[in-house]
C-alpha positions as CSV (number, residue, x, y, z in Angstrom):
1,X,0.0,0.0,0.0
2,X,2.8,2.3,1.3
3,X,4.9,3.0,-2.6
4,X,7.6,5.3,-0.6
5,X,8.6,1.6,1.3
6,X,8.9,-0.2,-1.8
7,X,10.7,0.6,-5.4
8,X,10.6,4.5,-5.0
9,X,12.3,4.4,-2.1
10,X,15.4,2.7,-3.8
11,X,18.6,3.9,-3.2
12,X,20.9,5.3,-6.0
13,X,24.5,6.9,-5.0
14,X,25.1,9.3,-8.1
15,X,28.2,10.6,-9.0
16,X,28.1,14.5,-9.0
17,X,30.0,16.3,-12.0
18,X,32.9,18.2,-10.6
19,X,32.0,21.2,-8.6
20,X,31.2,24.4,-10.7
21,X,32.8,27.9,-10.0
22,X,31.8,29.5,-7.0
23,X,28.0,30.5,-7.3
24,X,27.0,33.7,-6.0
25,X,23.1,34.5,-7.1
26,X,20.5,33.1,-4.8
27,X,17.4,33.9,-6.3
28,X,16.4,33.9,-10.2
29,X,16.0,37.9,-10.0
30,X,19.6,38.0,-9.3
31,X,20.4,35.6,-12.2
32,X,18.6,37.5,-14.5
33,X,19.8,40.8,-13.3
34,X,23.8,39.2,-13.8
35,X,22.7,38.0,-17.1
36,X,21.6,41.0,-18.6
37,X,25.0,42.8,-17.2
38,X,27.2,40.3,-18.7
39,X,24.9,40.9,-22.2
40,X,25.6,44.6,-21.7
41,X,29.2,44.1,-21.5
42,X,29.6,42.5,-24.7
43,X,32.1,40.2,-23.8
44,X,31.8,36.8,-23.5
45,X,32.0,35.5,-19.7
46,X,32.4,32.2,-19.7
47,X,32.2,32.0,-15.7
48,X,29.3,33.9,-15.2
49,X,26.9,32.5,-17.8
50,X,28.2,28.9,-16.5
51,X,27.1,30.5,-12.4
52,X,23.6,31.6,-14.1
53,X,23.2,28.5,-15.9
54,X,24.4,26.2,-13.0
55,X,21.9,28.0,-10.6
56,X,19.0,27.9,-13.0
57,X,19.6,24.1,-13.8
58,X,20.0,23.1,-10.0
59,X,18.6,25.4,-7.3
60,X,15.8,24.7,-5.7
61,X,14.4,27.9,-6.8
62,X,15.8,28.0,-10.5
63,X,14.4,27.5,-13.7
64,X,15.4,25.0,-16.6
65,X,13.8,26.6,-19.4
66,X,16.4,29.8,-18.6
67,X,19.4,27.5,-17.9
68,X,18.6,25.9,-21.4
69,X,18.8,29.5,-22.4
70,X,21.9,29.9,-21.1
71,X,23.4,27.3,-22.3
72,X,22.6,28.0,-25.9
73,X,24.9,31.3,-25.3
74,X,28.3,29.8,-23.8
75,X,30.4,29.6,-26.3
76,X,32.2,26.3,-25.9
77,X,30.0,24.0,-23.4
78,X,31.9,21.6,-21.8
79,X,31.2,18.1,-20.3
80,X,30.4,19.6,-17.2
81,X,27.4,21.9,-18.8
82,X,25.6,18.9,-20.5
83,X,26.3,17.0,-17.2
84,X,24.4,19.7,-15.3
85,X,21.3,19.5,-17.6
86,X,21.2,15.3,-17.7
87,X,21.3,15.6,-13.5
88,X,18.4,18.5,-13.5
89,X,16.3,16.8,-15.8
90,X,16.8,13.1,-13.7
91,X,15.2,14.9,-11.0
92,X,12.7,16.6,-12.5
93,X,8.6,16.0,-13.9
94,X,10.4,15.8,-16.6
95,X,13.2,13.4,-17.1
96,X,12.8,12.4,-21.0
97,X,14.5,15.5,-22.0
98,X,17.4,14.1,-19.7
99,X,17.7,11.4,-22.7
100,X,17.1,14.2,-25.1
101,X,20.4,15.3,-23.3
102,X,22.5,12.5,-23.5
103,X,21.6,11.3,-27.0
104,X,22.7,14.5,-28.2
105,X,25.8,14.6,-26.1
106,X,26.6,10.9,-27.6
107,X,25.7,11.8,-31.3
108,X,26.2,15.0,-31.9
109,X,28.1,17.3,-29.5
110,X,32.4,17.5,-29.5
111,X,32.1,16.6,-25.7
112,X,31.0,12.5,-25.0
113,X,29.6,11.0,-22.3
114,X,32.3,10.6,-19.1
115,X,31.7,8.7,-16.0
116,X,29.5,11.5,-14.6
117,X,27.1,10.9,-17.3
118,X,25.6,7.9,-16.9
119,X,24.0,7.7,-13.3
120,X,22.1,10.4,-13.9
121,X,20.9,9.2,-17.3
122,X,20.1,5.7,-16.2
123,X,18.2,7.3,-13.3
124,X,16.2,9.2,-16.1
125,X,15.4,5.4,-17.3
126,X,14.5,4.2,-13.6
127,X,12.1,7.0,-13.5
128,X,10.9,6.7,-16.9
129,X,10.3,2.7,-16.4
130,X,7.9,3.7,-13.2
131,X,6.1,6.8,-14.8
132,X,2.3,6.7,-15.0
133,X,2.1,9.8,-17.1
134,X,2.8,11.4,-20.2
135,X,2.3,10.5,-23.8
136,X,4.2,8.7,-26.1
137,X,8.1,9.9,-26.1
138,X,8.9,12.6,-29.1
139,X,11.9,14.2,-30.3
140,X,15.2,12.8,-30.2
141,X,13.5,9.9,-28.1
142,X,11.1,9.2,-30.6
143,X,12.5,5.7,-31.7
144,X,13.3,4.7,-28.5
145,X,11.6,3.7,-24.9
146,X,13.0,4.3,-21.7
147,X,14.4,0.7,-21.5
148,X,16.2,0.4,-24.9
149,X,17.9,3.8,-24.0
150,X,18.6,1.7,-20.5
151,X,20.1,-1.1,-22.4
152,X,22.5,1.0,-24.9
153,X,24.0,3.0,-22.0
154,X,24.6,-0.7,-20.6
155,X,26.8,-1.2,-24.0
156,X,28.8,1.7,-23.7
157,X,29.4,1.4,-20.1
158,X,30.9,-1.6,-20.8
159,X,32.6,-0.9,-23.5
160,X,34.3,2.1,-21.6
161,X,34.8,-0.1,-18.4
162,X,32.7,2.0,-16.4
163,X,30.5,-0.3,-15.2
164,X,33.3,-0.8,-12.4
165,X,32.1,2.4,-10.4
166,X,29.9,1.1,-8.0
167,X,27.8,4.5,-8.3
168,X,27.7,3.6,-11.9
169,X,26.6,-0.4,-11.4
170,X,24.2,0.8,-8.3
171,X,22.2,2.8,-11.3
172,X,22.5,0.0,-14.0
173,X,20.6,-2.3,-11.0
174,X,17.9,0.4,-10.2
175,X,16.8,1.2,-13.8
176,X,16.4,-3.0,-14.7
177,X,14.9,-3.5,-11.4
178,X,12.5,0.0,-12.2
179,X,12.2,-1.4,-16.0
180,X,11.2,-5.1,-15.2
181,X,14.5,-6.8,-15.9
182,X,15.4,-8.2,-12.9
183,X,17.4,-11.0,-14.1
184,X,19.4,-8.2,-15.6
185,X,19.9,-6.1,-12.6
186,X,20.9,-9.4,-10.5
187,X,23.7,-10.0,-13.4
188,X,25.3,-6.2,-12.7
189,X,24.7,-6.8,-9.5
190,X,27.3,-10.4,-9.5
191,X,29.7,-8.5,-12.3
192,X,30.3,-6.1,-9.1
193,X,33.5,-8.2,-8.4
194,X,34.7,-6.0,-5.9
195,X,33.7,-3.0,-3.4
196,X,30.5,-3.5,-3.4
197,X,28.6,-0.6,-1.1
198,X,25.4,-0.7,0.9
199,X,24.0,1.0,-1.7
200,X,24.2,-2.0,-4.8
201,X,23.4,-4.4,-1.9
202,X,20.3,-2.7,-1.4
203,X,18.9,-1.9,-4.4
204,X,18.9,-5.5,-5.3
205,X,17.5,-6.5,-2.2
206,X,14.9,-4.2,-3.1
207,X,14.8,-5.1,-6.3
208,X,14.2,-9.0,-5.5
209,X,11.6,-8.0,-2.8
210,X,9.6,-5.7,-5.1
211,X,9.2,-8.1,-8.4
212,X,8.1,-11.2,-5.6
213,X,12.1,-12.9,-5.5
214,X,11.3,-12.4,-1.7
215,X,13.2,-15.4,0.0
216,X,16.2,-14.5,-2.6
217,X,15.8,-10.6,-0.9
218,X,16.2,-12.3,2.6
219,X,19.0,-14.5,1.8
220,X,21.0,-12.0,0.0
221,X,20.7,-9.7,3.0
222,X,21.9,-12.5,4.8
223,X,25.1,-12.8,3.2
224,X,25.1,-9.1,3.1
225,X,25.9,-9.4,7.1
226,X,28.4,-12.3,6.6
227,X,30.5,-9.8,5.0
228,X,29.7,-7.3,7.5
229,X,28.5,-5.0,5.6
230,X,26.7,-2.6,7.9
231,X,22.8,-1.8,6.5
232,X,21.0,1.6,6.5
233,X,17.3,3.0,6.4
234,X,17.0,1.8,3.4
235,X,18.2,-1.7,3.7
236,X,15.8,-2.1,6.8
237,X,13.1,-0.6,4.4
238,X,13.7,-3.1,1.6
239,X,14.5,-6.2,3.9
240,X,10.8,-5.4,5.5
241,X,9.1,-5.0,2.1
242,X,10.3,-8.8,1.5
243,X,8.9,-10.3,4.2
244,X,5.5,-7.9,3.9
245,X,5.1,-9.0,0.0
246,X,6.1,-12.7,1.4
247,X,3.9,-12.6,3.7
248,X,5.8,-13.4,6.6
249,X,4.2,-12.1,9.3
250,X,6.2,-13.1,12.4
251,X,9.3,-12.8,10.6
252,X,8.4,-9.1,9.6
253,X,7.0,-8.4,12.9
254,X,10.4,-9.4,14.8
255,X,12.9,-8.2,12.2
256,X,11.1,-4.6,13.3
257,X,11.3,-4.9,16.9
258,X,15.3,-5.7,16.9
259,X,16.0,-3.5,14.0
260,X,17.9,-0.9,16.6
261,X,19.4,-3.9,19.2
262,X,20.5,-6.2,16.0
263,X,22.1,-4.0,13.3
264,X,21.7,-0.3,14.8
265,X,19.3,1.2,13.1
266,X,16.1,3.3,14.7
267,X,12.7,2.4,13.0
268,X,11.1,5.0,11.0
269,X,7.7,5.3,9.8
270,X,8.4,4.0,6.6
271,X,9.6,0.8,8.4
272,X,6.3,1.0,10.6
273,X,4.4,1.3,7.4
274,X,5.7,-2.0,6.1
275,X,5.0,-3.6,9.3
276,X,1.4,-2.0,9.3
277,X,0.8,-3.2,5.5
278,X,2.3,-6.5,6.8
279,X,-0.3,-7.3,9.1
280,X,-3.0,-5.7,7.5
281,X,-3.3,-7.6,4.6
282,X,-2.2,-10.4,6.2
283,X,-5.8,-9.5,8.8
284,X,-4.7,-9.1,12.0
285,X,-6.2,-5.6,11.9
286,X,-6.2,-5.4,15.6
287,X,-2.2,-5.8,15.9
288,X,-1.9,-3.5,13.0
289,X,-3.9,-1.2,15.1
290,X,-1.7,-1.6,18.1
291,X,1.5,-0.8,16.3
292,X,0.0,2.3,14.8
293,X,-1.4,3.3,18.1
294,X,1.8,2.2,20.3
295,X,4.6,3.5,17.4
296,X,6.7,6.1,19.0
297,X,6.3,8.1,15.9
298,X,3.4,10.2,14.9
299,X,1.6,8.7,12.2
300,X,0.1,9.9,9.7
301,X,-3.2,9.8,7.2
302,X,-0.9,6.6,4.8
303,X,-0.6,4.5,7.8
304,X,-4.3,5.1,8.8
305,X,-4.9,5.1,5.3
306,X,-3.2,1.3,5.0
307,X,-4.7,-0.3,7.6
308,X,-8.2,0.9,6.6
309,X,-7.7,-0.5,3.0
310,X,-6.9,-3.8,4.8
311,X,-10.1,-3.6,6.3
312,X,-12.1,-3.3,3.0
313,X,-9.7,-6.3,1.9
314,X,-10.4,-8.3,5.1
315,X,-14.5,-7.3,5.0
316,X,-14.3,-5.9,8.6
317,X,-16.4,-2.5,7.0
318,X,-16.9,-1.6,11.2
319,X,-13.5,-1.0,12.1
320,X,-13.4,0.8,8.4
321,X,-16.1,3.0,9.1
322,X,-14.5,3.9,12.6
323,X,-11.4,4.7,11.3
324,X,-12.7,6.7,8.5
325,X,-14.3,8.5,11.3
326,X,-10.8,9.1,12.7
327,X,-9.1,9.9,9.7
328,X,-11.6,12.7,8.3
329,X,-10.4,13.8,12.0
330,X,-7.1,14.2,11.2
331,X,-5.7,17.6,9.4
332,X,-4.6,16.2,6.2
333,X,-2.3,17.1,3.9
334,X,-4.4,18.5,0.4
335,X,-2.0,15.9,-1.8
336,X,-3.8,13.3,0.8
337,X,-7.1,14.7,0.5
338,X,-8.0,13.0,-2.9
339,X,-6.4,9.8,-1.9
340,X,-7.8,9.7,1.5
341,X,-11.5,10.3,-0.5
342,X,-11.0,7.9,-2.9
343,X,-10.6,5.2,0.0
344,X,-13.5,6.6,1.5
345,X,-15.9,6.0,-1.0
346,X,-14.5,2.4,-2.0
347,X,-15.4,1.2,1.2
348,X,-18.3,2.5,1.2
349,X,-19.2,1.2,-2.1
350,X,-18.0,-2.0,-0.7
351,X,-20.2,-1.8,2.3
352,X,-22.9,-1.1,-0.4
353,X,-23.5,2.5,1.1
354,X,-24.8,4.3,-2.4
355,X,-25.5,7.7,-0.3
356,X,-22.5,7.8,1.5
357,X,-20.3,7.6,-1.8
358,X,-22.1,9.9,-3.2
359,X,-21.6,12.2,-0.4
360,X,-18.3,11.4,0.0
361,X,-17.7,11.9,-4.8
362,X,-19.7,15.0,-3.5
363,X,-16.9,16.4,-1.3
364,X,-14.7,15.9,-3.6
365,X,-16.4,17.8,-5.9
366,X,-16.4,20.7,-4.3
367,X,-12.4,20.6,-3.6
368,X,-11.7,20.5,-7.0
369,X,-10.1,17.0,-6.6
370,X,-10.5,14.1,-9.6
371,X,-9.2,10.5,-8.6
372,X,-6.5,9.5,-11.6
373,X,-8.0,7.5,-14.9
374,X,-6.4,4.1,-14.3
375,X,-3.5,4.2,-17.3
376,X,-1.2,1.8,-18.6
377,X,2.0,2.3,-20.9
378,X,3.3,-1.1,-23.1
379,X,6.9,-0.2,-25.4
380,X,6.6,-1.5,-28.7
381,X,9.4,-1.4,-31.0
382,X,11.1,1.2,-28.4
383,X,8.3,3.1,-29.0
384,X,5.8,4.0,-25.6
385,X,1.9,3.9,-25.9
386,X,-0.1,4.9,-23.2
387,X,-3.9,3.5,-23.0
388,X,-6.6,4.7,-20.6
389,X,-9.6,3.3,-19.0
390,X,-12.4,2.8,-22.2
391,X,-9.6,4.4,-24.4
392,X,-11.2,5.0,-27.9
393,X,-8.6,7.5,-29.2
394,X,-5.2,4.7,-30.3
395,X,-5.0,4.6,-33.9
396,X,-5.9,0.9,-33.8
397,X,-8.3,0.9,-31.0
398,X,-10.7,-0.4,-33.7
399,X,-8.4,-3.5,-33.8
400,X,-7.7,-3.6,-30.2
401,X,-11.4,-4.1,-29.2
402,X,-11.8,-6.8,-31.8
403,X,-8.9,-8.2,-29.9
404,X,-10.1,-7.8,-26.4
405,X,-13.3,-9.5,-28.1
406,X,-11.1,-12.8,-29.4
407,X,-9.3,-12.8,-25.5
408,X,-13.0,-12.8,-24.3
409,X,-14.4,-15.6,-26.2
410,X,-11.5,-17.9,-24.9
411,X,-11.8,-16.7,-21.8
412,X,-15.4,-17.8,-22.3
413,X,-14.1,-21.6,-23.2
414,X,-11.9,-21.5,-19.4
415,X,-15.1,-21.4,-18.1
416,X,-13.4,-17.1,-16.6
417,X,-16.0,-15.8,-14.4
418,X,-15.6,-11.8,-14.1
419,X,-14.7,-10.4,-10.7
420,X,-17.8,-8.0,-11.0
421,X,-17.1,-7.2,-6.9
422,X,-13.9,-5.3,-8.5
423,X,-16.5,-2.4,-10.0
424,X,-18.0,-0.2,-7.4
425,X,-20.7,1.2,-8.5
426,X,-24.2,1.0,-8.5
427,X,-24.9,-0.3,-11.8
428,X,-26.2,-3.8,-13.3
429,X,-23.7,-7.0,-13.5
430,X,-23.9,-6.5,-17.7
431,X,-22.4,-2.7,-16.9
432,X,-19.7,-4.0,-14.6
433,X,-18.6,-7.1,-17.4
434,X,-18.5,-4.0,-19.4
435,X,-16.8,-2.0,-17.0
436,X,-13.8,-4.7,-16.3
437,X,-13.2,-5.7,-19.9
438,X,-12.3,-2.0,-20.6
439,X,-9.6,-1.5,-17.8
440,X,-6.4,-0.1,-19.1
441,X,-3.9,-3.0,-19.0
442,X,-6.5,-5.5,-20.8
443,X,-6.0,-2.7,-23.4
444,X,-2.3,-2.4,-23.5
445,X,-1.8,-6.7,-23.2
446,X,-4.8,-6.6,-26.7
447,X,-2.1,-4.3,-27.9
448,X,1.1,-6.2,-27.2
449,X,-0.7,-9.5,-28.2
450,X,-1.6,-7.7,-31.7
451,X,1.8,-6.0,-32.2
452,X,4.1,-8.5,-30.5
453,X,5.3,-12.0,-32.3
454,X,4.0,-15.4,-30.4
455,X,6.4,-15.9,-27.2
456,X,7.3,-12.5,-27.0
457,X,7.4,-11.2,-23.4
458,X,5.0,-8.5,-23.1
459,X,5.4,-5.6,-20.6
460,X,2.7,-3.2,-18.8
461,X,3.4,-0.5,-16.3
462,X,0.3,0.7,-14.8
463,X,-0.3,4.2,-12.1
464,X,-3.3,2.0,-10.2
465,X,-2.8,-0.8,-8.4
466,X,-3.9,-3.8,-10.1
467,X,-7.9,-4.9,-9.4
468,X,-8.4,-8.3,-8.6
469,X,-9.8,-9.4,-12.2
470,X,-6.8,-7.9,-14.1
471,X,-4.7,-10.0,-11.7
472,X,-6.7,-13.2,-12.8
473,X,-7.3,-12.4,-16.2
474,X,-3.7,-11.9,-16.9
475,X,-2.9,-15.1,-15.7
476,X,-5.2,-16.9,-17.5
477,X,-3.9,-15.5,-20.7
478,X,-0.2,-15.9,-20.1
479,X,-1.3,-19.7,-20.0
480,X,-3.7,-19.4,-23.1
481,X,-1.3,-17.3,-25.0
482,X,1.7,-18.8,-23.7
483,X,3.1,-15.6,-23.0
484,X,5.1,-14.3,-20.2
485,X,3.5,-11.0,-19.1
486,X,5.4,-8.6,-16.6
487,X,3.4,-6.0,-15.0
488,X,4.3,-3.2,-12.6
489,X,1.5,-1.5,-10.5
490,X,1.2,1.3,-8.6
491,X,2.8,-1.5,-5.3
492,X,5.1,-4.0,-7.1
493,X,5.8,-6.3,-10.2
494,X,4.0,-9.2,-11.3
495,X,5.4,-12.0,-13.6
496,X,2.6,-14.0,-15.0
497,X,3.8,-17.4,-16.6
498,X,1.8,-20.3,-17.1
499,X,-1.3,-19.2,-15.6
500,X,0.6,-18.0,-12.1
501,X,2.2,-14.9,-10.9
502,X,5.5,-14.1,-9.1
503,X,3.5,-12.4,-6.2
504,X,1.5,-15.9,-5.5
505,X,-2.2,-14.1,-5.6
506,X,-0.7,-11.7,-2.7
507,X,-0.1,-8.1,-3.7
């Protein structure tokens, strides 16, 4: 339930480009006002356009269209200027143009790619392999999806030998753990022959735990402490999200409570929320509620948030509907509000409380808050489509519904029953068939089976978590297809083979 405990809370040392000269300006005002000086002048200032541009690209309060700007104007940009760009664009809403960046730097500019390069762009892939929005990837990108860039940086890095920087192998392991190749990432990870950091350990601890490798996650943190390698947050984090997607209740529950005593590390909320998402699902709602009420930390509206949706997962709709009571208590956080709403009115729906949704869709209403279109992204030929819920405006959707209509008719000869509890609304069982057949990833899998070449791995990122007839229906057509399927939702990965998944029916 909690995404900051699992994949996005993934640790990634990056290697900063050297330091730039000695910045000055700490507002954009002041950049702007040195700018147009150094314009006046009409000389070329190659140390104050590269202080404007490096406080545009990076400060907190700067702004990237300008430092583009700026860099346009210095007359010989160096490695460390493009560098700069790559690293603002990995961290920002943004981080295609980061690829923009670096295919550019590899094609076309005099300066290449150095060892200061690559983190930042394979980060851009990580990101881009998780990202629920946008459309399909234009410009200099156009050809390619985040995971074939992912995969050509791989070739040069090893062509240049710079896969042997830890910071630069740590990122390789994110961005196939973030893009569905895990086998991948665990082959960087054993190529590390030497130095490995807390940081690689991690992220493929992480990286097991997260795509339902959750004994291999334990283990390798095991041998993690036979070469004494001490652990951080972040290890504890990832360590906990293997035995809360395993299922391992007792093994979760202790590994929390001698976290500080066995390996030094204080328990934050993020580890609580594991713990709390551990038991929840698990339905010991009561002990879930103890922790949360007992936690020396203040928690806040996610944990309440968690153990609710364990409720409407577990059917106890009383303790629900007293929490929900306690939770429209608490001052929230407006980026919690619609999240917190959206809850609301599921269990009620579940509960088959009609008014109270509608009070509840009501509210939201009036806040100006819309709950996210579920939406699903397939590559194809390194190019990224994006489908919504009921999306009628692909190119081929004509072809994609007679698809969806073929999947159906053999679903029809498995004797596939619709989970019609999955739609919660008030509406007949006809409208809810309707309903689930129209769900974005059934849309992007139509698409990959049409587009794709029999045995072809097909892979779906979705920004929703996963309803519980997409689950089935995906394994019932990896068998019927023989197709491997991976999946990422909103909480983890899913590897559908043979008419089972990697997360054994719990996610």
């Amino acid at each position: 339930m909690l995404n900051s405990t699992l994949i996005g809370a993934l640790p990634c040392t990056l290697a900063a480009p050297p330091p730039p000269p000695k910045m000055e300006i700490n507002s954009m005002p002041e950049a702007l006002q040195l700018h147009a000086q150094t314009l006046k002048s009409g000389k070329t200032q190659q140390k104050s356009l590269t202080n404007i541009f490096t406080f545009s690209a990076l400060s907190s309060n700067g702004d990237l269209t300008y430092a583009r700007l700026i860099l346009h104007s210095i007359p010989s940009p160096n490695s460390f200027h493009y560098n700069t760009m790559i690293r603002a664009y990995s961290r920002s809403p943004d981080p295609i143009k980061a690829l923009h960046f670096f295919l550019y730097m590899a094609r076309n500019s005099p300066t290449r790619p150095d060892k200061f390069t690559y983190p930042f762009v394979l980060k851009s892939c990580a990101r881009l392999g998780l990202s629920h929005q946008g459309k399909q990837l234009h410009g200099a990108c156009a050809e390619t999806g985040a995971l074939s860039v992912g995969m050509r940086v791989h070739e040069v890095v090893k062509e240049q030998r710079i896969g042997l920087k830890a910071h630069v192998s740590t990122a390789l392991i994110d961005m196939y753990v973030k893009c569905g190749c895990i086998e991948s990432a665990r082959r960087v990870f054993d190529e590390i022959s030497v130095n490995k950091d807390v940081y690689s350990w991690t992220a493929m601890i992480a990286g097991l735990a997260s795509h339902g490798k959750c004994e291999d996650a334990i283990d390798l943190f095991n041998q993690m402490q036979e070469l004494s390698i001490k652990p951080d947050e972040r290890t504890m984090t990832s360590v906990l999200s293997a035995y809360r997607n395993a299922g391992l209740v007792s093994e979760g529950y202790r590994f929390l409570k001698t976290m500080h005593k066995k390996y030094g590390v204080w328990p934050t909320i993020q580890h609580y929320g594991c713990v709390v998402d551990l038991l929840a699902r698990a339905g010991h709602l009561s002990d879930a509620e103890e922790l949360i009420k007992k936690m020396p930390i203040k928690p806040d509206g996610v944990l309440w948030r968690t153990l609710i949706w364990g409720c409407k997962v577990n059917k106890d709709m009383n303790r629900a509907e007293r929490l929900i009571d306690h939770l429209k208590s608490l001052k929230m956080d407006s980026n919690d509000d619609c999240g917190n709403l959206v809850l609301i009115g599921n269990v009620y729906a579940s509960a088959g409380k009609w008014l109270d949704k509608a009070r509840t869709r009501e509210l939201m209403n009036k806040r100006g808050l819309v709950k996210p279109p579920g939406a699903s992204k397939i590559e194809i030929d390194g190019a990224v489509h994006e489908f919504i819920v009921g999306d009628s405006d692909h190119p081929e959707a004509e072809k994609i519904y007679a698809k969806l209509d073929e999947i159906e008719e053999k679903l029809r000869e498995e004797k596939y029953q619709p989970k019609l509890h999955e739609v919660l609304l008030e509406v007949d069982d006809e409208e809810k068939a309707f309903q689930l057949s129209h769900h974005s990833e059934k849309l992007a899998l139509a698409f990959g089976l049409i587009k794709t070449n029999p045995g072809t791995e097909i892979r779906i990122v979705k920004n929703l978590r996963s309803c519980e007839d997409c689950h089935a229906f995906m394994k019932v057509i990896s068998k019927k297809y023989h197709r491997d399927i991976i999946m990422r939702d909103r909480i983890r990965f899913h590897h559908f083979s043979n008419g089972e998944c990697s997360c054994k029916d719990y996610w």
